[in-house]
C-alpha positions in Angstrom: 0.0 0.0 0.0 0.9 3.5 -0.6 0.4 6.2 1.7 -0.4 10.2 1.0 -0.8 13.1 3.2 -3.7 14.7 3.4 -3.2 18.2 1.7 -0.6 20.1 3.9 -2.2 18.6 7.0 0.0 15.6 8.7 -2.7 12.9 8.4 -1.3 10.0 5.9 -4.1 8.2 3.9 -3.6 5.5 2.1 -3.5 5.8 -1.4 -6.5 3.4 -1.7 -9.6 3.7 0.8 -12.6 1.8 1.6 -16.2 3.2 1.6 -19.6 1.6 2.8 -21.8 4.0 0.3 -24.8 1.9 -1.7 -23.6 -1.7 0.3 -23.3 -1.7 3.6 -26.8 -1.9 4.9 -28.1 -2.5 1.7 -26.3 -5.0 -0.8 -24.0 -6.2 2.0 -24.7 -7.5 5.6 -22.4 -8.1 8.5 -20.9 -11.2 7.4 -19.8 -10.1 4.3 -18.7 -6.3 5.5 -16.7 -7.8 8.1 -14.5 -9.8 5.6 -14.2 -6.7 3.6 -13.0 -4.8 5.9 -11.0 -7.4 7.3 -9.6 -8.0 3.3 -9.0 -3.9 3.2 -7.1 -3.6 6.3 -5.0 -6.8 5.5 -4.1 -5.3 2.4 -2.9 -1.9 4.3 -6.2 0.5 3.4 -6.8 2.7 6.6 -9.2 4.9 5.7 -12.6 3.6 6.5 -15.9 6.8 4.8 -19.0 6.5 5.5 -21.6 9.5 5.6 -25.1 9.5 8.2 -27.5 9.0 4.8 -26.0 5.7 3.9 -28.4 3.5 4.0 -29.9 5.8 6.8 -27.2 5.3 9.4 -27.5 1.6 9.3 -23.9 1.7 7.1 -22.5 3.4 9.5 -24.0 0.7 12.6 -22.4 -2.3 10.2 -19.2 -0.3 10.1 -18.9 0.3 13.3 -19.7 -3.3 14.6 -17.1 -4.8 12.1 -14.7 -2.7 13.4 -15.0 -3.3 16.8 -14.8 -7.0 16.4 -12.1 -6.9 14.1 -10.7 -4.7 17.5 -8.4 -3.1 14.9 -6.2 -0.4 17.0 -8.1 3.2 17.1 -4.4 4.9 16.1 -4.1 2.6 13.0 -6.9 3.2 11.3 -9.0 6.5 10.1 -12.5 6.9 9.6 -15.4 10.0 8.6 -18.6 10.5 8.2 -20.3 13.3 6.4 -23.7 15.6 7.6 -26.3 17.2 5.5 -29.0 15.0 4.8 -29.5 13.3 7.5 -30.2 10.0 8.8 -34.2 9.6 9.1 -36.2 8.6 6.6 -38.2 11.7 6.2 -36.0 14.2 8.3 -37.9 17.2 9.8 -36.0 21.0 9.5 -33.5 20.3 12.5 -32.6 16.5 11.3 -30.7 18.0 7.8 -28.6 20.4 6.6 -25.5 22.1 8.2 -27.2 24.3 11.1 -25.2 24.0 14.2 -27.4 21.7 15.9 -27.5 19.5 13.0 -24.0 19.0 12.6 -23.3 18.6 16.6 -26.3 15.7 16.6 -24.9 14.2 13.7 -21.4 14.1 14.9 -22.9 12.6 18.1 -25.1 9.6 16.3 -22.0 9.5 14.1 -19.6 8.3 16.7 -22.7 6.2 18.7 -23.1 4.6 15.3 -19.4 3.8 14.5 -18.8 3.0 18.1 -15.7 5.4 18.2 -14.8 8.3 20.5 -13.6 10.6 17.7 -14.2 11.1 14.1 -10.6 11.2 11.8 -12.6 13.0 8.9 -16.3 15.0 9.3 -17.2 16.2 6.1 -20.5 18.8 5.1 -21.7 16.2 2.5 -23.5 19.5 0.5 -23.6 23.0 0.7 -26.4 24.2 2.7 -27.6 27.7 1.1 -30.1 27.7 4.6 -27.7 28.1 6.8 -24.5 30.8 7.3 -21.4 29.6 5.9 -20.2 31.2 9.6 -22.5 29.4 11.4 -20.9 25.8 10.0 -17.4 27.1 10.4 -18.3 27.5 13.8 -19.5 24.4 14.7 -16.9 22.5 12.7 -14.1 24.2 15.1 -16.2 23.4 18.3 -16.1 20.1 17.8 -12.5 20.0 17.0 -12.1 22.2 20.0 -13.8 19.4 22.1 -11.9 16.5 20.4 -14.9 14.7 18.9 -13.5 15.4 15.1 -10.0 15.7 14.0 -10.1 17.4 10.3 -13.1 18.8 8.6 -14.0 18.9 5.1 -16.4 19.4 2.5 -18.2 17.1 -0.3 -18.8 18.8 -3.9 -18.9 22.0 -2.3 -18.7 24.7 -5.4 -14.5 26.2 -5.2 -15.6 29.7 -4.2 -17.9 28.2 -0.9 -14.4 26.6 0.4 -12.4 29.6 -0.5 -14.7 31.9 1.9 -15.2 28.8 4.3 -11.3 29.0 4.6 -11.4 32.4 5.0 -13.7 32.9 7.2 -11.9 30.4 9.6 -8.8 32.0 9.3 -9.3 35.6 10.1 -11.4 33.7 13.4 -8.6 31.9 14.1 -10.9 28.5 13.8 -10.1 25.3 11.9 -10.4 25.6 8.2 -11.5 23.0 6.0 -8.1 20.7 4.7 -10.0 18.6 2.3 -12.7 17.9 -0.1 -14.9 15.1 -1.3 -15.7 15.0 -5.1 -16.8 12.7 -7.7 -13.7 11.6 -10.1 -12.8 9.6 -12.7 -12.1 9.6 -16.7 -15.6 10.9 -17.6 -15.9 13.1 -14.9 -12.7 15.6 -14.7 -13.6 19.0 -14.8 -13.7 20.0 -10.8 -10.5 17.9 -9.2 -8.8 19.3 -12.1 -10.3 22.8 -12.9 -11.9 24.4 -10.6 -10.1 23.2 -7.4 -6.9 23.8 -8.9 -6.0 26.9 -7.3 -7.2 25.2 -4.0 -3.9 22.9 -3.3 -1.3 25.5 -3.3 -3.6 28.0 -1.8 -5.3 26.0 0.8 -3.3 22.7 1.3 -6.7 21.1 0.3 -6.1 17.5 -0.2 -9.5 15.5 -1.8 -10.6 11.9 -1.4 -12.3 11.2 -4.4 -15.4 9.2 -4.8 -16.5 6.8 -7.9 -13.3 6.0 -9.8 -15.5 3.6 -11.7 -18.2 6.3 -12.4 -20.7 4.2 -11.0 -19.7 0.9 -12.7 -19.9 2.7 -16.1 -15.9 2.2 -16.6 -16.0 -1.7 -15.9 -18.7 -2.3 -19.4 -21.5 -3.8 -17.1 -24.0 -1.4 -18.8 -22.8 -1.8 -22.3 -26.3 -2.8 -22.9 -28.0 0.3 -21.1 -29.2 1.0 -17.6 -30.5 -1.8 -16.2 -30.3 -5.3 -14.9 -27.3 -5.3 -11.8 -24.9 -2.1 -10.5 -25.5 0.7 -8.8 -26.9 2.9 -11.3 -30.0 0.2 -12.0 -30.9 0.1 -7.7 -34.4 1.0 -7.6 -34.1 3.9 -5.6 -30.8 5.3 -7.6 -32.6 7.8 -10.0 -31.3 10.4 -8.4 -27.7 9.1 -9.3 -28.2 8.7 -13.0 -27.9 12.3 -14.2 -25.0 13.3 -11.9 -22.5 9.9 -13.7 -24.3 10.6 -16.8 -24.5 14.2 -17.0 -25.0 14.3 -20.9 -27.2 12.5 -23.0 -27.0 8.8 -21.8 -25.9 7.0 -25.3 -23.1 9.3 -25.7 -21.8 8.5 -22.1 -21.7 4.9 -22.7 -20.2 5.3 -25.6 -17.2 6.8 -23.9 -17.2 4.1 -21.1 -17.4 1.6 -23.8 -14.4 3.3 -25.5 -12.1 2.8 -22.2 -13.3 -1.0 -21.8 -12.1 -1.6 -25.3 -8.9 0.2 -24.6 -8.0 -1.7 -21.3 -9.0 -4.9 -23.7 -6.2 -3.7 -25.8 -3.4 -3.6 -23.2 -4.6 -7.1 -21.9 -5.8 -5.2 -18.4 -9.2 -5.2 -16.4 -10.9 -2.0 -17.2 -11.7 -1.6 -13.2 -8.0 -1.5 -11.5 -6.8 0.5 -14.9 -9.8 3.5 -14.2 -9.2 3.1 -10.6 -4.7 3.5 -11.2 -5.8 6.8 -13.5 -7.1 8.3 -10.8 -4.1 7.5 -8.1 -1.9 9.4 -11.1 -3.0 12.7 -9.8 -0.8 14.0 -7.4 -4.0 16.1 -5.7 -5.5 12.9 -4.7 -5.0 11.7 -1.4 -7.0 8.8 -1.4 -9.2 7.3 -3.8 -12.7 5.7 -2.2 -13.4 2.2 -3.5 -16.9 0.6 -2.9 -16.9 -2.9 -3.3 -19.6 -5.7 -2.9 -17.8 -8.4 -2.6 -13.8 -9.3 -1.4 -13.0 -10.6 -4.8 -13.8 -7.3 -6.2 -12.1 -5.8 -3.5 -9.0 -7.3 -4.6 -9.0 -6.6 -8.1 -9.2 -3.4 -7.3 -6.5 -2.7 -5.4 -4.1 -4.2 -8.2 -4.5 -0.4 -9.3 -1.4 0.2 -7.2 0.7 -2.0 -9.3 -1.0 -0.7 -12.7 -0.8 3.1 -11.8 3.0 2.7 -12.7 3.2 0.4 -15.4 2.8 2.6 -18.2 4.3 5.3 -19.7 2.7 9.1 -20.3 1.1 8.4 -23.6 -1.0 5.3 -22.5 -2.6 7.4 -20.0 -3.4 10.6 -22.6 -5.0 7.8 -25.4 -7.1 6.6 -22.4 -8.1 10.5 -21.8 -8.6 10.8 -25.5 -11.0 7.7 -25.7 -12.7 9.2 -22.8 -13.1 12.7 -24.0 -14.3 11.6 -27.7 
């Protein structure tokens, strides 16, 4: 395993992290999350995201149990959550969003629910235009203060929201924001590399980066369209299709299908090849992988190998395949 700091903070990630969205409390139970986790941490991953939404707090409860009887040691191994939408099914005005008693009850179910003392990583999973970019700040360095989180973040917050968020903590003196959560991967570019680029020099923001498989679109298992198995055809994942998509749906899986031909080409699984594009970015601390299943689990993390393996112009033809 390879290990990355975290921005300009101290905190060392590994390269390759494990997260419990759209499985744990849903696809997967807690026989088969405990020997993920158990594969993960054998395999030197120590960073363990989760968010209170997932699968309304019960991915977090499965997490948190596997953990404990795994009884891996609190100072080896990191792990977040995230607040805005809440846990509940139908939240009322106080269970969402990033008011300060939201984000102080959250933190507290959080750490109930992961059976921890502290949080490594808390992260505002969305802006929240309802409530005072002060007002979030505020509570984020409280609970630092009190030792309940560590570092605080943000999740596909827009650039200029963490610019005055940083701000705004600086000139109070408070702790600023050291990293952010977005989507990445070849068909989904623009922000880790775009907008947020003035944000690493500037801030020290380092980002662990979600769907480096774009939703199972990079792997060819909807060659045929949406539907049948994956993440994208889960009853309740409509919401998810436009934001991997994000242009008109046949062109997208055009571009996927592209890259699965092109890892065909150079005899490599498309998976671990998207996943090892992603670890080339210097301004990726750790990339999230959600897996199902430990088999999956593994293949994945031959990224590390593959991420070195080629030279410059393999990775711009997969770009170019990518890009059309």
């Amino acid at each position: 395993m390879q290990y990355r700091r975290l921005g300009a903070s101290g905190l060392q990630l590994s390269a390759l992290s494990f997260g419990a969205w759209m499985t744990f409390g849903r696809q997967v139970g807690r026989g088969q999350a405990r020997e993920l986790v158990a594969a993960a941490w054998d395999h030197g991953i120590n960073f363990f995201d989760n968010a209170e939404v997932y699968a309304n707090g019960e991915a977090e409860r499965v997490m948190g149990d596997v953990i404990a009887d795994l009884r891996l040691p609190r100072d080896g191994f990191c792990v977040s959550s995230k607040v805005f939408f809440g846990s509940a099914e139908s939240p009322r005005p106080t269970q969402r969003g990033l008011s300060r008693k939201h984000v102080v009850d959250a933190c507290h179910a959080a750490l109930k629910r992961l059976r921890v003392d502290y949080l490594d990583l808390y992260y505002c999973h969305r802006p929240d235009p309802d409530t005072p970019v002060e007002e979030t700040v505020a509570a984020m360095d409280m609970l630092v203060r009190q030792g309940k989180i560590l570092y605080w973040g943000t999740s596909e917050w827009p650039e200029a929201l963490i610019r005055e968020a940083a701000r705004i903590a600086r000139s109070q003196h408070m702790a600023a924001p050291v990293v952010e959560q977005p989507q990445y991967n070849l068909l989904h570019r623009e922000r880790v590399e775009l907008e947020y680029a003035p944000l690493y020099s500037e801030l020290g923001m380092g980002t662990t980066t979600w769907s480096p498989l774009a939703s199972g679109l990079l792997t060819g298992k909807y060659a045929g369209g949406i539907g049948g198995e994956g993440r994208l055809a889960q009853a309740d994942a409509g919401w998810l299709q436009p934001l991997v998509l994000g242009e008109p749906q046949e062109r997208r899986l055009e571009r996927a299908q592209a890259f699965v031909e092109a890892a065909r080409q150079l005899g490599e699984a498309p998976a671990p090849l998207a996943i090892a594009w992603c670890l080339r970015n210097r301004h990726v601390s750790s990339v999230i992988l959600g897996a199902s299943k430990v088999e999956q689990l593994l293949q994945n993390l031959e990224a590390l190998e593959l991420a070195g393996r080629y030279d410059e112009q393999v990775w711009q033809r997969l770009e170019v395949v990518t890009t059309g």
